[in-house]
C-alpha positions as CSV (number, residue, x, y, z in Angstrom):
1,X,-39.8,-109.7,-74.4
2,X,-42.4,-108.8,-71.9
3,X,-42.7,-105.2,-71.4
4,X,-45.3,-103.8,-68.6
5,X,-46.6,-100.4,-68.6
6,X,-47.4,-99.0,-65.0
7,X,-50.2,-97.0,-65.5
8,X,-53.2,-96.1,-63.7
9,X,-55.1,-95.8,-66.8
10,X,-55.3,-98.5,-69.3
11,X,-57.5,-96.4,-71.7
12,X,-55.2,-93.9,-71.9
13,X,-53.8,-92.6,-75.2
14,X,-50.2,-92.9,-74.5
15,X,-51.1,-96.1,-72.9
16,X,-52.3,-97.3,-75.4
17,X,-49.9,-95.9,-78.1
18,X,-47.4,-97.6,-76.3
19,X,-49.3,-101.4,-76.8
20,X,-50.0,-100.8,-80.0
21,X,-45.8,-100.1,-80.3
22,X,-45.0,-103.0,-78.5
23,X,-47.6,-105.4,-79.9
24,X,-45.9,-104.3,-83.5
25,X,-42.8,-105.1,-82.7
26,X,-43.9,-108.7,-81.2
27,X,-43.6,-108.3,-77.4
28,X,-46.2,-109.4,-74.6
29,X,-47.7,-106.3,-73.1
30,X,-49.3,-105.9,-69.7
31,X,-50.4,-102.7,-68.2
32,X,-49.7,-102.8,-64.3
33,X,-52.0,-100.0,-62.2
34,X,-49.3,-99.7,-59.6
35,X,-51.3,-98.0,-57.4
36,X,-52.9,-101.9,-56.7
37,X,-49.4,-103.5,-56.5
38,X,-48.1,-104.6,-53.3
39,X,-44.3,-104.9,-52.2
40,X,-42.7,-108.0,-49.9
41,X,-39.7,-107.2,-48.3
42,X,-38.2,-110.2,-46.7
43,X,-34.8,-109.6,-45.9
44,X,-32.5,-109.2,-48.9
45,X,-35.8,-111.1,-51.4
46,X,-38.4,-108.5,-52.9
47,X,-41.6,-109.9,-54.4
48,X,-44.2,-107.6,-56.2
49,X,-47.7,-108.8,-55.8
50,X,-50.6,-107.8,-58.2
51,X,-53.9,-108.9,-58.5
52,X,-53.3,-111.7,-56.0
53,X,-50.3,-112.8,-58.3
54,X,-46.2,-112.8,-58.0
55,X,-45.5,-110.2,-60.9
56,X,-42.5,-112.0,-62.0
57,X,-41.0,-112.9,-65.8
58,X,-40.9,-109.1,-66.6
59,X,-38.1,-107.7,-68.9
60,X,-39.1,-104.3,-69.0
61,X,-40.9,-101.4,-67.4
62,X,-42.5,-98.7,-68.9
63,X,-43.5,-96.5,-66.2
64,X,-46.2,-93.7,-67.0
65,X,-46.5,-92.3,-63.3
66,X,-49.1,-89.8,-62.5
67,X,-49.0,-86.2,-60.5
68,X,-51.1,-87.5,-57.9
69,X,-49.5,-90.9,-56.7
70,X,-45.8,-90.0,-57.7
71,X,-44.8,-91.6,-54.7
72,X,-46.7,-94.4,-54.6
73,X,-45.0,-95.0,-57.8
74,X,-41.6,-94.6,-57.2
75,X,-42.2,-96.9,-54.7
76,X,-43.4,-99.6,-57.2
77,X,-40.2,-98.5,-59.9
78,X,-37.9,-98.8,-56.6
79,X,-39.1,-102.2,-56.1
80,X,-38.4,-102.9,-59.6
81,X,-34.7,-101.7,-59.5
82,X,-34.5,-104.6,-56.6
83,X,-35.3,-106.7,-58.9
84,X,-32.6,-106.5,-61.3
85,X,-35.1,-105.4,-63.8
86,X,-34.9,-102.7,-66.8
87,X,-37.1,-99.8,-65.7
88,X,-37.3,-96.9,-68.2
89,X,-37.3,-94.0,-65.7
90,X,-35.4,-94.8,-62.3
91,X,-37.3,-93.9,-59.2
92,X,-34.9,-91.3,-57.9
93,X,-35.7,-89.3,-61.5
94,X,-39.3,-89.6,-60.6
95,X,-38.8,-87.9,-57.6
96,X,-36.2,-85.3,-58.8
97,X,-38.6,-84.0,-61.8
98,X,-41.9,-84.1,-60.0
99,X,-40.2,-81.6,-57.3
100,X,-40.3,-78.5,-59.1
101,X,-38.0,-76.5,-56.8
102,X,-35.7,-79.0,-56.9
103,X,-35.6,-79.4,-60.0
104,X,-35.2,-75.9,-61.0
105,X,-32.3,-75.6,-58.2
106,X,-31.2,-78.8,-60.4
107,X,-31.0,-77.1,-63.8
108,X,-30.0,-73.9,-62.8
109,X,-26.7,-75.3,-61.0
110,X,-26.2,-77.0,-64.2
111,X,-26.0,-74.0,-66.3
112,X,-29.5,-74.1,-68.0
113,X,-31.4,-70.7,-67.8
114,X,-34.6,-70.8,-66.0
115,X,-36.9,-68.4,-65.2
116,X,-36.0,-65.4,-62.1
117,X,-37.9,-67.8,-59.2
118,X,-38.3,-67.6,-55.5
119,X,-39.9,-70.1,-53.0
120,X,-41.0,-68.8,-49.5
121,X,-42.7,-69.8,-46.7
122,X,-44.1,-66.9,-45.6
123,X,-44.5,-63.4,-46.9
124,X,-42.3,-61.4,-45.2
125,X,-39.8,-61.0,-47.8
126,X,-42.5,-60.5,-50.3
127,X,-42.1,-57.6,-51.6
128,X,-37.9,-57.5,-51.9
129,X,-38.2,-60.5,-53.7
130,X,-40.3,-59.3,-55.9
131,X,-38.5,-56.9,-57.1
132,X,-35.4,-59.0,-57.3
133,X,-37.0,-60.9,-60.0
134,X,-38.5,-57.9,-62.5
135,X,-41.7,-56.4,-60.4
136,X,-44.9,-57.2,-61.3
137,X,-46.7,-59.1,-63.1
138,X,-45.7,-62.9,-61.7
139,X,-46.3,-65.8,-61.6
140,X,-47.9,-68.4,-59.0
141,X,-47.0,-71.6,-59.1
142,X,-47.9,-74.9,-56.9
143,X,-45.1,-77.2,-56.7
144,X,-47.7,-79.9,-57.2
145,X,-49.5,-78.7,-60.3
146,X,-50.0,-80.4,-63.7
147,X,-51.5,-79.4,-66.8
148,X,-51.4,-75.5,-65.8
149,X,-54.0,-75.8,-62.8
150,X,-52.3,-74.2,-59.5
151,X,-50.7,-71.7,-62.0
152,X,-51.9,-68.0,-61.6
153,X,-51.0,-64.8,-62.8
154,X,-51.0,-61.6,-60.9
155,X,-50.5,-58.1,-61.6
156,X,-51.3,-56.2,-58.1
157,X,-49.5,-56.6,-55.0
158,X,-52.3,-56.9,-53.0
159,X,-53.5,-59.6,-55.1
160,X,-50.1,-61.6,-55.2
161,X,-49.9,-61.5,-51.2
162,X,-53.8,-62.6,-50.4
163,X,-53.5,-65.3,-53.1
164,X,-50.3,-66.7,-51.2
165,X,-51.0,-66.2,-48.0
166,X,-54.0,-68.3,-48.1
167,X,-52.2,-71.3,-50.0
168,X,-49.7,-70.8,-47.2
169,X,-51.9,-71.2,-44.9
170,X,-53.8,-74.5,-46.6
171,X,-49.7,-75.9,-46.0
172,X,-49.1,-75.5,-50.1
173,X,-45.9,-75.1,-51.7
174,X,-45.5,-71.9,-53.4
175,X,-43.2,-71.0,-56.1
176,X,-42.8,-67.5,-57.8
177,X,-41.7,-66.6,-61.4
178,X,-41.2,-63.8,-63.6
179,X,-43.6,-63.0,-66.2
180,X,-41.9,-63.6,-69.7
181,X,-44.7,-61.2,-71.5
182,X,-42.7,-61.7,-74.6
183,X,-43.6,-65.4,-75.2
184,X,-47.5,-64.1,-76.0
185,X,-48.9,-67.5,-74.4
186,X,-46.7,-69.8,-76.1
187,X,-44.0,-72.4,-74.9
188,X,-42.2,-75.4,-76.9
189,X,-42.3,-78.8,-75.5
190,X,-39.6,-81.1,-77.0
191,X,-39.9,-84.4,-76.6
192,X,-36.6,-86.6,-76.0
193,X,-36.0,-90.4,-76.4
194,X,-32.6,-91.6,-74.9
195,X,-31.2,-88.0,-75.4
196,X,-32.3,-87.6,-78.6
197,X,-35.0,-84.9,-79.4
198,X,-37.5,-86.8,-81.5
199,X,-40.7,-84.3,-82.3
200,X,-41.5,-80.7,-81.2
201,X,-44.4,-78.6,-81.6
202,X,-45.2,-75.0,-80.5
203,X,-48.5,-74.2,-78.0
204,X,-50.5,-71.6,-78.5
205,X,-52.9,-70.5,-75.2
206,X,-56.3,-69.9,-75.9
207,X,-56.8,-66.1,-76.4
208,X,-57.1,-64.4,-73.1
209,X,-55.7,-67.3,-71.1
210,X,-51.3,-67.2,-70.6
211,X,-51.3,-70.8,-69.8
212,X,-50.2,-73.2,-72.8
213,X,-51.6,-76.2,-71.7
214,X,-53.2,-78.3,-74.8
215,X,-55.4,-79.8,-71.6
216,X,-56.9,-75.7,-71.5
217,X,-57.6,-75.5,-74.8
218,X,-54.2,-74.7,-76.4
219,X,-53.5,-75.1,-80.0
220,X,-50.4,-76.6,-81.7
221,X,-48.1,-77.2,-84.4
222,X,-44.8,-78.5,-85.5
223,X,-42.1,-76.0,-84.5
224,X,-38.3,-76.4,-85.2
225,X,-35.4,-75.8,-82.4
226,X,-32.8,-73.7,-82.8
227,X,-29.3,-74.8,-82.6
228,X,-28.7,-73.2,-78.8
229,X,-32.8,-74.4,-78.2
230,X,-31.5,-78.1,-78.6
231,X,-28.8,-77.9,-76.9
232,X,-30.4,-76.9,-73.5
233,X,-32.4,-79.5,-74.1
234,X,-30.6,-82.2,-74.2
235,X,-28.7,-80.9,-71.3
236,X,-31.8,-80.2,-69.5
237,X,-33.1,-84.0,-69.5
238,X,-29.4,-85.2,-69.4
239,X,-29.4,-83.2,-65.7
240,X,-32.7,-84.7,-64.6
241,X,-31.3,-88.1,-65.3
242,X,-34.3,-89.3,-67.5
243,X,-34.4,-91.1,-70.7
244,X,-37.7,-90.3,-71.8
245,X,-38.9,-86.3,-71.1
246,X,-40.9,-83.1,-72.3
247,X,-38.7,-80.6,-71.8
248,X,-40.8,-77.1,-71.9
249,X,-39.3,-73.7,-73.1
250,X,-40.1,-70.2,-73.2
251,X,-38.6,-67.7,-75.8
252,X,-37.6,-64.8,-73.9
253,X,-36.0,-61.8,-75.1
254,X,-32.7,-63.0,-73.0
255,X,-32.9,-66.4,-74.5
256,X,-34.5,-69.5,-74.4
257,X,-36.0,-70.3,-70.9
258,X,-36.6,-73.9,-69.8
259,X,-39.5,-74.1,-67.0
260,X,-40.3,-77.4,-66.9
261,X,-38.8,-80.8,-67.7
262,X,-41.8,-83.8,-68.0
263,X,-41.0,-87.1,-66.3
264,X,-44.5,-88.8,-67.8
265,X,-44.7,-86.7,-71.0
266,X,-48.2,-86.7,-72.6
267,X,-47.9,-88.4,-76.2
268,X,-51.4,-87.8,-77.7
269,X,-51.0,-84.0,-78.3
270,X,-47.3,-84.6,-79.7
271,X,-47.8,-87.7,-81.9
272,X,-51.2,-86.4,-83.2
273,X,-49.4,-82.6,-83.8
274,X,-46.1,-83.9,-85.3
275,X,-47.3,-87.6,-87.0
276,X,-43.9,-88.5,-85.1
277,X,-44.7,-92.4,-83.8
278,X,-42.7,-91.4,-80.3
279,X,-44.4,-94.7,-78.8
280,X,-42.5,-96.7,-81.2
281,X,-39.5,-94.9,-80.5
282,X,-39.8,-95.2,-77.0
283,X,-40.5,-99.2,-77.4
284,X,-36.8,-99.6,-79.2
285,X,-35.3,-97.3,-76.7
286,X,-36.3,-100.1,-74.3
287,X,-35.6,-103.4,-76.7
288,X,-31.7,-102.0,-76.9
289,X,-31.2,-101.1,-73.4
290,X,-33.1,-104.2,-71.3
291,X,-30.9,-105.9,-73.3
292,X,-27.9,-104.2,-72.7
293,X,-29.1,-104.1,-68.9
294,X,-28.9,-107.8,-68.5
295,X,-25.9,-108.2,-70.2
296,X,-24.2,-105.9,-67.6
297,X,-26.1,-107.3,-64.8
298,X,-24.5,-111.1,-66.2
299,X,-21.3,-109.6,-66.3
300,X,-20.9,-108.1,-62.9
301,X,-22.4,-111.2,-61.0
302,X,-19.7,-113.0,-63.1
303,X,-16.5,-111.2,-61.1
């Protein structure tokens, strides 16, 4: 089977784990920087160019899409799809989990507790909706922020209405969350192959810091789910229509919270936490269901 990986980083950990997987299991591997791939439309044919080259013969894609060219990539994955070709993660999922407003509208119409947030775009109602979701302190979020940058923490009003009146004003999209003080720092990212949680670990910020990012220094270890934990979930990456996710949790004192739910999950801090081979996991998802995608495809251009 050939199996490519978009990515923009072919020295990447989980880009490589995921070669290593496939090489293991006998398949021809490519990495694809879709940022350099270019799309013919003519008429009802699609061709995807790379490197000068038709990038045809595929079986499978892998794709590992980054913040910063999330549309550029669903683009490439859309492209795919009109193809007739297995993609991993379809392009409207992309899109869905990379919007985190959306997203959280998403999960919370779907019955999975989230934090208390509000999005504005201005600050008018600033201080009513403040107090709608607990008072101070809060959270400040960019939609568009990975790895906890964009994220701040503010515990005076003055402070919370300067800091997003001037990302207002440079045209960013702010969210605002409660402050779960109760969580001391740490969140649970559960990682999820085909709907199945397959490793979880605990993060631990680095003292001073709230953020839980292992990218800011954030320890971690192997951490069990409840029962009701695993069930959200699974539920969680059920609603954002993805077969591979991190979904992220906060214990509160009302209950698990999830606040985010990872299209392009990071493997290195997970597999090297847990020993958990997730890339190999990930690499049989794929064998089963290109499979089963062709055989469906067969059958409907059979009728």
């Amino acid at each position: 089977m050939r199996i490519i990986i978009l990515s923009r980083g072919l020295g990447l950990y989980s880009t490589q784990s995921l070669l290593r997987a496939g090489y293991r299991r006998g398949h021809e591997m490519d990495v694809v920087d879709h940022f350099h791939c270019s799309l013919l439309l003519e008429g009802q044919k699609r061709t995807m160019i790379y490197q000068g080259f038709p990038l045809d013969n595929v079986d499978a894609v892998i794709p590992r899409i980054g913040a910063s060219v999330t549309y550029e990539g669903a683009s490439v994955i859309r492209q795919f799809e009109g193809l007739n070709i297995y993609t991993l993660m379809r392009s409207d999922a992309l899109l869905r989990a990379r919007d985190k407003l959306r997203s959280l509208q998403l999960l919370a119409a779907a019955g999975i507790p989230v934090p208390k947030t509000f999005y504005l775009s201005r600050t008018q109602d600033l201080e009513l909706m403040i107090s709608q979701i607990g008072g101070l302190p809060v959270v400040i979020k960019l939609l568009e922020s990975t790895h906890g940058s964009g994220v701040i923490l503010a515990d005076r009003m003055d402070t919370v209405r300067s800091v997003i009146e001037a990302l207002i004003r440079s045209r960013e999209r702010v969210i605002v969350q409660e402050f779960i003080e109760e969580s001391k720092g740490a969140d649970i990212r559960a990682l999820l192959v085909g709907g199945q949680i397959v490793a979880t670990m605990k993060r631990q910020a680095m003292e001073g810091d709230f953020r839980s990012n292992l990218h800011r220094g954030a320890t971690a270890r192997p951490e069990p789910l409840t029962e009701e934990e695993a069930i959200i979930v699974k539920h969680a990456a059920r609603v954002m229509g993805l077969a591979v996710a991190g979904v992220d949790l906060l214990r509160s004192k009302n209950g698990p919270l999830v606040i985010e739910v990872n299209a392009s999950p990071g493997l290195e801090g997970i597999e090297t936490t847990t020993g958990v081979d997730i890339a190999g996991k990930i690499i049989e998802y794929v064998e089963t269901n290109a499979v089963k995608f062709q055989t469906n495809l067969l059958r409907r251009k059979s009728f």
